[in-house]
C-alpha positions in Angstrom: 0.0 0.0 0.0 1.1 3.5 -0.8 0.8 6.2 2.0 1.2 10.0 1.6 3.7 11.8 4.1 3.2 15.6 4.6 5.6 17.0 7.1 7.8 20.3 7.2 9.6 19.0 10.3 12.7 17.3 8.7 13.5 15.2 11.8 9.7 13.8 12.4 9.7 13.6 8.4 13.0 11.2 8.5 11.2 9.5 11.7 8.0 8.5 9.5 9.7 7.8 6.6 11.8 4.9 8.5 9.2 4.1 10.4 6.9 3.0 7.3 9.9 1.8 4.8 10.6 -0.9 7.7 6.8 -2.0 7.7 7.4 -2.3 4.2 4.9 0.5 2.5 5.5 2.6 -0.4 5.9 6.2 0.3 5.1 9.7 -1.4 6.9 12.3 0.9 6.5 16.1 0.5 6.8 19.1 3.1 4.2 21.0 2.8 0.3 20.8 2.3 0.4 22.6 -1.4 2.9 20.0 -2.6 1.0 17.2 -0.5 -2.4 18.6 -2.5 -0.9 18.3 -6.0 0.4 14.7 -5.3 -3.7 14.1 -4.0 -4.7 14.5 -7.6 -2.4 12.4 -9.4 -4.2 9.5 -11.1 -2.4 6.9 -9.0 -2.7 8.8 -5.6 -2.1 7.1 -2.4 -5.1 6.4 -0.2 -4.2 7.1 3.3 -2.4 10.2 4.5 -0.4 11.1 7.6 -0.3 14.9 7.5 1.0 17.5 9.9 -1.1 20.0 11.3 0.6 23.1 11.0 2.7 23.3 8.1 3.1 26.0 5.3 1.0 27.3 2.5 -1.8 24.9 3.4 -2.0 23.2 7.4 -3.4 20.0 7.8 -6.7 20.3 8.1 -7.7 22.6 5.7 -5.8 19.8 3.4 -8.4 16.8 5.1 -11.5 19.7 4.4 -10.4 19.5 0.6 -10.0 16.2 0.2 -13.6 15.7 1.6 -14.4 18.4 -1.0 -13.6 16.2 -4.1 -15.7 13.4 -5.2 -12.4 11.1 -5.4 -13.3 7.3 -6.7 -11.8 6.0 -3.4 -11.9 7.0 -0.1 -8.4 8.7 1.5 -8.1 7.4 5.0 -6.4 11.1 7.1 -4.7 10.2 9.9 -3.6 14.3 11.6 0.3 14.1 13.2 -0.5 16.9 15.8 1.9 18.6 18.6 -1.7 19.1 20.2 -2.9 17.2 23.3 -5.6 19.4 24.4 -8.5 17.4 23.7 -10.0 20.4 22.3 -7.6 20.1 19.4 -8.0 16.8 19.2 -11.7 17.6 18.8 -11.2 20.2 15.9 -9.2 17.6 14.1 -11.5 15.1 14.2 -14.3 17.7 12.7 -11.7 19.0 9.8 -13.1 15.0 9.1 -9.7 13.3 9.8 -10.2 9.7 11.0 -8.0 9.2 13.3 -4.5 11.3 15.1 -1.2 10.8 16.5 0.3 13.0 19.1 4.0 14.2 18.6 5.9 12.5 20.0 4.9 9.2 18.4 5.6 5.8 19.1 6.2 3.6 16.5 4.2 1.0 17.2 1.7 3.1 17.5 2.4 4.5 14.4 2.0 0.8 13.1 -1.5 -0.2 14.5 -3.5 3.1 13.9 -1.6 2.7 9.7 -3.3 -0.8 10.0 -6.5 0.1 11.6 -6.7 2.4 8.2 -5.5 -0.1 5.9 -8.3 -2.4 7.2 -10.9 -0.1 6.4 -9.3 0.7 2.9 -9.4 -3.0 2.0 -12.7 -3.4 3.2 -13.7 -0.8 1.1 -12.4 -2.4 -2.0 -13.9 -5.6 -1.5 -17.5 -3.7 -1.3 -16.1 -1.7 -4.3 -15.7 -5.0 -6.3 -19.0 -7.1 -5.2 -20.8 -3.6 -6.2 -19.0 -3.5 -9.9 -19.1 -7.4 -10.4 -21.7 -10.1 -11.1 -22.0 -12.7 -8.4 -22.6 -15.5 -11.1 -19.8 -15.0 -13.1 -16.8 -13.1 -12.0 -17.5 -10.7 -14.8 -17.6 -6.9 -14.5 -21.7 -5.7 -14.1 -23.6 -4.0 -16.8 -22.9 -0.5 -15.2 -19.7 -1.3 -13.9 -18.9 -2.6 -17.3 -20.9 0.7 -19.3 -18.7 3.0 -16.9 -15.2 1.4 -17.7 -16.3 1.4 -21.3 -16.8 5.1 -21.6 -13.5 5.5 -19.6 -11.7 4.1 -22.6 -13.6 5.7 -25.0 -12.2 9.4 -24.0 -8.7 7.7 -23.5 -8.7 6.3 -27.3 -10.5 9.8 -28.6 -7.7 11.6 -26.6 -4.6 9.7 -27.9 -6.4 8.7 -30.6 -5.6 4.8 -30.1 -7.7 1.9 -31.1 -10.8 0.4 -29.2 -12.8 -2.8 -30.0 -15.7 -4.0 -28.6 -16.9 -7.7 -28.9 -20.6 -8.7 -27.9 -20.7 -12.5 -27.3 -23.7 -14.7 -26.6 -24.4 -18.5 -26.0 -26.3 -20.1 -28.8 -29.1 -21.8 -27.8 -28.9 -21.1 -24.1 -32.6 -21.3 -23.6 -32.4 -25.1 -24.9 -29.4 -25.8 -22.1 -31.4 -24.4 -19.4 -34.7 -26.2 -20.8 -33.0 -29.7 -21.1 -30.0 -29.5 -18.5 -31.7 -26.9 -15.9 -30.8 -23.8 -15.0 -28.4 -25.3 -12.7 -26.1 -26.2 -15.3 -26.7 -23.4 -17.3 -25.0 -21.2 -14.3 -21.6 -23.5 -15.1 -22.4 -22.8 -18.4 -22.0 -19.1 -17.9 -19.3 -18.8 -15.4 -17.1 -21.0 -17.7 -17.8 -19.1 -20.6 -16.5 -16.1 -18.3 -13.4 -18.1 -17.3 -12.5 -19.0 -21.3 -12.9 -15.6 -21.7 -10.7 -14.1 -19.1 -7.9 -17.1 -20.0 -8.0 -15.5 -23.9 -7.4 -12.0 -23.0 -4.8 -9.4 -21.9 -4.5 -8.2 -17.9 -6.0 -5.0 -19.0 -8.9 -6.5 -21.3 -12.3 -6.4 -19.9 -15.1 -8.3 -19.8 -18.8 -7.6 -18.9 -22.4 -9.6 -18.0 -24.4 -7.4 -20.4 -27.4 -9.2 -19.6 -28.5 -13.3 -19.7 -25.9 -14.6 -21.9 -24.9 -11.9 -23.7 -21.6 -10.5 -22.4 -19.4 -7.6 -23.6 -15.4 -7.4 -24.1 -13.5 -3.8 -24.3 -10.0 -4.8 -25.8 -8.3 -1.2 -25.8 -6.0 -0.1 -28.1 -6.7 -2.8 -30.2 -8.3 -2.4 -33.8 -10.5 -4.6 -35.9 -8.2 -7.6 -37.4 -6.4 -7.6 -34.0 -10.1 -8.3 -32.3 -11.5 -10.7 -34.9 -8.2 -12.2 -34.1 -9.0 -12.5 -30.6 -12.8 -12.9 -31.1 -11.9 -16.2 -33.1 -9.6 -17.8 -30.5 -12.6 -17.7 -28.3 -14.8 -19.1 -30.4 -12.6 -22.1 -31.0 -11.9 -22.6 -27.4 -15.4 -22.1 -26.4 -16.2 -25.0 -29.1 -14.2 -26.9 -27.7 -15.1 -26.6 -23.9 -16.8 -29.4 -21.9 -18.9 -28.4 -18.9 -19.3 -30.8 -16.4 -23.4 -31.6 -15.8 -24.4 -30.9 -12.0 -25.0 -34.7 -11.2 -21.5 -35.2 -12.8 -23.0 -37.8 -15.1 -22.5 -35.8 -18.2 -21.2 -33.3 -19.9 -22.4 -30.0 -22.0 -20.9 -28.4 -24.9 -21.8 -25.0 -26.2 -20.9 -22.5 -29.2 -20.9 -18.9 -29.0 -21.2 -16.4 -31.6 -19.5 -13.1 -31.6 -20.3 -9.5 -33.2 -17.1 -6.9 -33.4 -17.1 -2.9 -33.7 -14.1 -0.4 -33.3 -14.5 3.3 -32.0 -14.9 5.5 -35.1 -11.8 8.2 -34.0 -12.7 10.4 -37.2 -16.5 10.3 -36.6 -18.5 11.8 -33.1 -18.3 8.1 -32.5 -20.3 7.1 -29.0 -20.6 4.3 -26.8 -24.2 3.6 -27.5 -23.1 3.6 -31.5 -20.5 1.5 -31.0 -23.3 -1.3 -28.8 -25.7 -0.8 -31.3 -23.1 -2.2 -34.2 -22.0 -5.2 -32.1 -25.5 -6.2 -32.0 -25.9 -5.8 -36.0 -22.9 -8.0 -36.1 -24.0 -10.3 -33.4 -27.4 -10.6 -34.8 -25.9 -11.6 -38.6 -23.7 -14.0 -36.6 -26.5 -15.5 -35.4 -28.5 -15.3 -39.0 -25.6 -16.8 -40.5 -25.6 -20.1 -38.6 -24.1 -19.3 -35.7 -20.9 -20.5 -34.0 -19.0 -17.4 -36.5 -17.4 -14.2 -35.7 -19.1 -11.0 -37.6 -17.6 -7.6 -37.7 -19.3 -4.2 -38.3 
């Protein structure tokens, strides 16, 4: 985990820094709240801060009251480093909306347990973050999680002007598995069509539940013979994937079929465009006999 220092003190500053390299965290060091601000709004920003109260240019709470300001996609964990005993200080702290506060002088080790009391809360953030952005059947990203991330790559390609694919897949004949097999099997259908998927593409790759069977993949900076490339290799493995029945005395095999569409960079390309032409190719996949690729 990464962890912000702010601290104008150079000897408390050299005291936190060894303090937290020896409990083996990152660190982003500055001396003062302007600089710690600036680092705050970097893309990659650490998510807890131990900050100094009174420092130049900007003190440490009016740095916690900004923070609170923004509407940051995770939560920064403030933990106030204050010279301050009186509990009337600690009080004021507390309502500039820090979460917690260590008197100078500190003890390590207390350093240590109030760092992991925030880290707890961080990570149990996360994991609500994920089970709120992901289906529960399937692993795979959930339609607005999915639709969000989408859109984020959308103004990335349009900015750098970089390539973007989008592949709609869908089970054929899902409704037959779930009337001859059960619905049962049909969930091992999905969630190994999810894990083929997931084996077939790159870290940075997405994939999506759209809705049923249908499921989306955002494959950035990738254009349209790399993705019926890739929409290909999972349609033969697919093909050629055996799902074990629930009673374990047989097996199912499906086929998928795929539609494709790239981000138009010369046109006011959109992300409801670019769904609308995967479902025109996915729909003349489907006309076509199924088990094919077809690009728009």
């Amino acid at each position: 985990m990464k962890i912000l220092v702010a601290e104008d003190d150079p000897v408390f500053r050299r005291l936190l820094e060894s303090s937290l390299q020896k409990l083996g965290y990152d660190l982003v060091v500055t001396s003062d709240g302007e600089q710690a601000w600036e680092m705050l709004m970097l893309p990659d920003a650490p998510a807890l801060v131990i900050s100094d109260w009174i420092m130049p240019k900007l003190d440490g709470t009016e740095l916690c009251r900004r923070i609170r300001a923004t509407k940051k996609a995770r939560y920064v964990y403030f933990i106030l480093l204050t010279a301050r005993g009186d509990k009337q200080d600690i009080i004021r702290g507390l309502e500039a909306c820090a979460d917690d506060y260590l008197i100078k002088p500190f003890n390590p080790e207390e350093l240590k347990w109030r760092v992991q009391i925030g880290k707890r809360i961080l990570d149990l953030e996360s994991r609500i973050l994920e089970m709120a952005m992901t289906d529960a059947l399937t692993g795979a990203l959930n339609r607005s999680a999915f639709l969000e991330r989408m859109e984020t790559e959308i103004q990335r390609a349009k900015r750098f002007q970089a390539p973007l694919s989008l592949i709609m897949a869908d089970i054929d004949h899902f409704k037959k598995v779930n009337d001859v097999h059960g619905h049962q099997a049909g969930d091992l259908i999905l969630q190994a069509l999810v894990n083929e998927i997931k084996r077939c593409i790159r870290g940075y790759d997405f994939v999506g539940r759209y809705g049923g069977e249908e499921f989306f993949i955002g494959l950035p900076g990738v254009g349209m013979l790399a993705a019926q490339s890739v929409a290909e290799r999972l349609r033969n493995r697919i093909e050629q994937t055996s799902v074990a029945l629930p009673d374990q005395t047989d097996h199912a095999r499906i086929t998928s079929s795929f539609g494709i569409t790239v981000l138009a960079l010369e046109e006011n390309d959109s992300l409801e465009k670019m769904i609308k032409r995967a479902d025109v190719a996915l729909y003349k996949a489907k006309n076509s006999g199924r088990n094919r690729v077809c690009a728009y």
